[in-house]
Backbone bond lengths (Angstrom), bond angles and torsions (degrees), N, CA, C in turn:
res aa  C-N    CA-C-N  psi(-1)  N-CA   C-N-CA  omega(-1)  CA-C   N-CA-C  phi
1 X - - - 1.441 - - 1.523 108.44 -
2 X 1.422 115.62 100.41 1.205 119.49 137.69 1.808 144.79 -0.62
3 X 1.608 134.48 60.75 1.230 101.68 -174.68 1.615 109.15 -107.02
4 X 1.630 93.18 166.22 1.436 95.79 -162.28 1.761 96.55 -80.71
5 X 1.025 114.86 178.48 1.736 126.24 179.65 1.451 108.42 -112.77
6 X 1.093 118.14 80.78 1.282 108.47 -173.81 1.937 124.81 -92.76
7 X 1.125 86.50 162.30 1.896 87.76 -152.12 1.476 87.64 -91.79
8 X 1.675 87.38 128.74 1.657 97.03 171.64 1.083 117.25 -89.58
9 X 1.847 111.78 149.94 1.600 120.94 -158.39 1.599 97.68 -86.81
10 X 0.848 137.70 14.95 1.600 127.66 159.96 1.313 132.28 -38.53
11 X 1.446 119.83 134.85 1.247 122.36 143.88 1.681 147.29 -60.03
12 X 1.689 97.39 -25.83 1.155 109.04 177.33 1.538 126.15 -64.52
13 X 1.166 123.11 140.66 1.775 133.34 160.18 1.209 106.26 -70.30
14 X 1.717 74.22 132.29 2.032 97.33 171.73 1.645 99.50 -53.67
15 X 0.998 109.10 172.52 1.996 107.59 154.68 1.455 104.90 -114.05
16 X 1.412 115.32 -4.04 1.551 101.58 162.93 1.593 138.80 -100.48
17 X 1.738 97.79 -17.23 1.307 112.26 -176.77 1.622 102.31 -110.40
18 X 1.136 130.66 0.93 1.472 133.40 -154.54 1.178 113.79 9.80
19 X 1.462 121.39 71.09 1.227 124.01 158.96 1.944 105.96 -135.58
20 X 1.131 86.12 -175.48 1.893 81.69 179.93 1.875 109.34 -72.45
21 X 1.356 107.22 144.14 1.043 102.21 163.66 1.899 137.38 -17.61
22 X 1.611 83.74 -78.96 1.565 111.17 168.32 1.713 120.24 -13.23
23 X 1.893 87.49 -55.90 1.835 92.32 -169.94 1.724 111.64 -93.36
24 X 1.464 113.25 -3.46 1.912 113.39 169.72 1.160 106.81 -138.74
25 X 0.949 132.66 52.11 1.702 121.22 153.18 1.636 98.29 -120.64
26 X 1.110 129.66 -5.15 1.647 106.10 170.69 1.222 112.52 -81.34
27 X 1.187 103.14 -0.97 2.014 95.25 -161.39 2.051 76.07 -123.09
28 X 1.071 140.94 25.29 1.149 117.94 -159.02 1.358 77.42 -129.49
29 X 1.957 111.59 140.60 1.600 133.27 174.71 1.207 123.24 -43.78
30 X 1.706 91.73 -42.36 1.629 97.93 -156.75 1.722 110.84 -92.40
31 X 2.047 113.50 -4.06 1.108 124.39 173.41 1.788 96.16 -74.22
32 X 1.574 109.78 121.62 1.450 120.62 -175.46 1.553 93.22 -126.47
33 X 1.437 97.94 -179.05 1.557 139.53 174.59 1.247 110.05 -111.30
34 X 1.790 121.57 124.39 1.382 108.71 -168.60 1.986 84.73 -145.32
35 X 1.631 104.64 143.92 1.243 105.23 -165.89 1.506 89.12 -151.82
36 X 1.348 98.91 143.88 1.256 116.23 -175.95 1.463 139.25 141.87
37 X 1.577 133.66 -160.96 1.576 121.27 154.41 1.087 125.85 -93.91
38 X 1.478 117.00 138.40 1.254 128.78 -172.91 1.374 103.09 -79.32
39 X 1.680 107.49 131.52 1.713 123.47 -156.98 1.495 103.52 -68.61
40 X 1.221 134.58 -25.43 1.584 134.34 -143.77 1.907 83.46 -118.53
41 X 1.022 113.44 -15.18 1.871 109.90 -175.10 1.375 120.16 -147.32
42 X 1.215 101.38 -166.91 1.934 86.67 162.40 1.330 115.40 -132.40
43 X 1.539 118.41 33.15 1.811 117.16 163.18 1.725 104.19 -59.07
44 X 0.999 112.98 164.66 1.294 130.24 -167.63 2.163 101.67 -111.25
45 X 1.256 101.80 116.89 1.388 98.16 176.97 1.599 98.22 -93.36
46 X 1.537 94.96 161.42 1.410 100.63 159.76 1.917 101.89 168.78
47 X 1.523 98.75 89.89 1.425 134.46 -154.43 1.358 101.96 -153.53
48 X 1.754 79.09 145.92 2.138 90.35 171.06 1.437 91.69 -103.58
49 X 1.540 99.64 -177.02 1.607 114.00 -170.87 1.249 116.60 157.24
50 X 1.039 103.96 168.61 1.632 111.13 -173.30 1.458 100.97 -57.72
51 X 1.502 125.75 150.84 1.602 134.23 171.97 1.617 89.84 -64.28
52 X 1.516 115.50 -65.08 1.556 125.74 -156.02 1.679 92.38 -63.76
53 X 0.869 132.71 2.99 1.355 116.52 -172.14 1.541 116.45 -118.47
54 X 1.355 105.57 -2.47 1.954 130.63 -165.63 1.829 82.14 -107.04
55 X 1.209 105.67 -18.89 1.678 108.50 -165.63 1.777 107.21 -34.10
56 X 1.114 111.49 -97.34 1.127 127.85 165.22 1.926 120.84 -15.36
57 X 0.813 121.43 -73.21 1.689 126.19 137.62 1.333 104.22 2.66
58 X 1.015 107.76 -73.22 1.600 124.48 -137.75 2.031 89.54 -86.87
59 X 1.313 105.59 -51.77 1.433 121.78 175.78 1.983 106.26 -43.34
60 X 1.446 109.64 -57.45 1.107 118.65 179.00 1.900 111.06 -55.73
61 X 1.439 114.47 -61.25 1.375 121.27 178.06 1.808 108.99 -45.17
62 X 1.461 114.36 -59.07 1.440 106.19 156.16 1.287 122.67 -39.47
63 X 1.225 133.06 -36.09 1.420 125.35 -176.09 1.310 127.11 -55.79
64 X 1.430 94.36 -47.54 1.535 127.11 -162.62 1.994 95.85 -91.93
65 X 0.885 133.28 -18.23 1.410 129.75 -166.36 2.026 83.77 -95.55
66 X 0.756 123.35 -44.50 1.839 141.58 -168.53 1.806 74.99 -57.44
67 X 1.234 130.88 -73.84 1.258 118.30 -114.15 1.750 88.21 -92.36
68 X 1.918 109.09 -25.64 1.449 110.55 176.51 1.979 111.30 -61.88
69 X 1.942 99.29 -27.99 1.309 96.28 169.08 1.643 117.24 -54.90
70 X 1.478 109.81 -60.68 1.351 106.83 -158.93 1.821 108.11 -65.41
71 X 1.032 128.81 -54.38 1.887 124.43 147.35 1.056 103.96 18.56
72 X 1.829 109.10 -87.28 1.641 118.93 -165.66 1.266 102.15 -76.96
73 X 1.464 148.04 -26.54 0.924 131.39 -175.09 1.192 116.83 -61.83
74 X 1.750 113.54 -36.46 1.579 129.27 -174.94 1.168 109.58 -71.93
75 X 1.525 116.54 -25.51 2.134 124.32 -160.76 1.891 84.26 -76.01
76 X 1.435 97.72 -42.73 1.617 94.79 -164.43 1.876 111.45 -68.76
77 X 0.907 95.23 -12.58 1.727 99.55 -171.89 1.277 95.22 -92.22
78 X 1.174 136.61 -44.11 1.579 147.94 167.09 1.861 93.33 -35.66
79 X 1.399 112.50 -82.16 1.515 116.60 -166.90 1.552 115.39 -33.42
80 X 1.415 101.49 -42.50 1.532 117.24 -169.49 1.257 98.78 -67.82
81 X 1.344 121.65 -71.07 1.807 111.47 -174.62 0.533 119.02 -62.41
82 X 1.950 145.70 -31.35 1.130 116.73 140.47 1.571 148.21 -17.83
83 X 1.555 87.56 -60.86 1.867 104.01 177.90 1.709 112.04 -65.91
84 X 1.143 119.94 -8.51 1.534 134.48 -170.33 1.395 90.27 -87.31
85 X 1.548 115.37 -79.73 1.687 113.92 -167.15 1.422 97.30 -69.30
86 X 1.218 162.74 62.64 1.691 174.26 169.76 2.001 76.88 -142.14
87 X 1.093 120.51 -77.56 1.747 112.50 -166.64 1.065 104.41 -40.53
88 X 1.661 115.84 -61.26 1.567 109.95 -165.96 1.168 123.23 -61.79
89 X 1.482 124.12 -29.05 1.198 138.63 -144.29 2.462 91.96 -88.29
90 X 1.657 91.29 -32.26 1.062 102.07 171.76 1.450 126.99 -53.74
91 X 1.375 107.19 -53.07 1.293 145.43 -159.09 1.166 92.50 -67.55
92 X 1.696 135.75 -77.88 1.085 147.31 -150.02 1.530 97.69 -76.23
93 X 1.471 134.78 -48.86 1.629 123.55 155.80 1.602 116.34 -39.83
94 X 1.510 118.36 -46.58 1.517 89.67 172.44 1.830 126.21 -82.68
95 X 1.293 108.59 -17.54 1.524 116.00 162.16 1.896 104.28 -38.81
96 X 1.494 104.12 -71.55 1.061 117.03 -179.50 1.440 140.82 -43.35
97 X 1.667 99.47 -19.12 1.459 124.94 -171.60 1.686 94.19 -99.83
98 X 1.131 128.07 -35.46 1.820 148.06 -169.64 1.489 88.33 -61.72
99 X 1.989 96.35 -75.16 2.028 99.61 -173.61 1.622 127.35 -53.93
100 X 1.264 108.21 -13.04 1.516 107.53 -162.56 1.840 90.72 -98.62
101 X 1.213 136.48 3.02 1.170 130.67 144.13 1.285 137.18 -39.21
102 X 1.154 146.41 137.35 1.682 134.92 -179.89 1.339 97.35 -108.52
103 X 1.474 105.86 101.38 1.366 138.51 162.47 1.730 97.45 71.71
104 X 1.682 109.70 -174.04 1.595 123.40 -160.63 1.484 80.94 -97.12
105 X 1.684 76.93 143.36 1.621 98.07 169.38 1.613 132.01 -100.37
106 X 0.750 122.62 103.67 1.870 130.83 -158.97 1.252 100.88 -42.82
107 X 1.223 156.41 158.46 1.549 148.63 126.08 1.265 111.93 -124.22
108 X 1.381 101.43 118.77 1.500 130.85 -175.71 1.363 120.20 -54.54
109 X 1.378 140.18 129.13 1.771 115.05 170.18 1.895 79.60 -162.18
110 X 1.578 70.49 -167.50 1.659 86.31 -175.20 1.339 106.84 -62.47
């Protein structure tokens, strides 16, 4: 799908082309298409615009995706040491069950 680039009605100057918005951001790289949820709410974007100007946006959504990483990363490290002292805790009951024997036990075979 095809979208068109449409020229925004602004007054403002680029800071790179010093001209008004209006007449270089359609033809300009960093004028994008950005779609999606807005990080701080839940309106729905779906607007072009300056890259440098989505900056911040975009800075925040990274933030928040980082911090849902480290969460699960921590829930999962949680499970594991758990499941570790459950081994040991195993381990050292059958040690314990081995020593409390009176002396080695022979087993006979061919």
């Amino acid at each position: 799908m095809e979208l068109s680039n449409p020229i925004p009605n602004s007054d403002l100057v680029c800071p790179f082309h010093h001209k008004p918005m209006r007449e270089v951001c359609s033809t300009c790289v960093l004028w994008i298409h950005i779609r999606g949820k807005e990080p701080q709410g839940e309106e729905i974007i779906d607007k072009w615009g300056c890259s440098l100007a989505f900056m911040p946006m975009l800075t925040i959504e990274n933030s928040q995706m980082q911090r849902q990483t480290g969460a699960a990363v921590e829930s999962f490290r949680n499970e594991h040491v758990r499941a570790n002292e459950s081994l040991v805790q195993t381990v050292r009951a059958a040690i314990a069950i081995g020593s409390n024997s009176h002396g080695p036990k022979l087993i006979e075979g061919k």
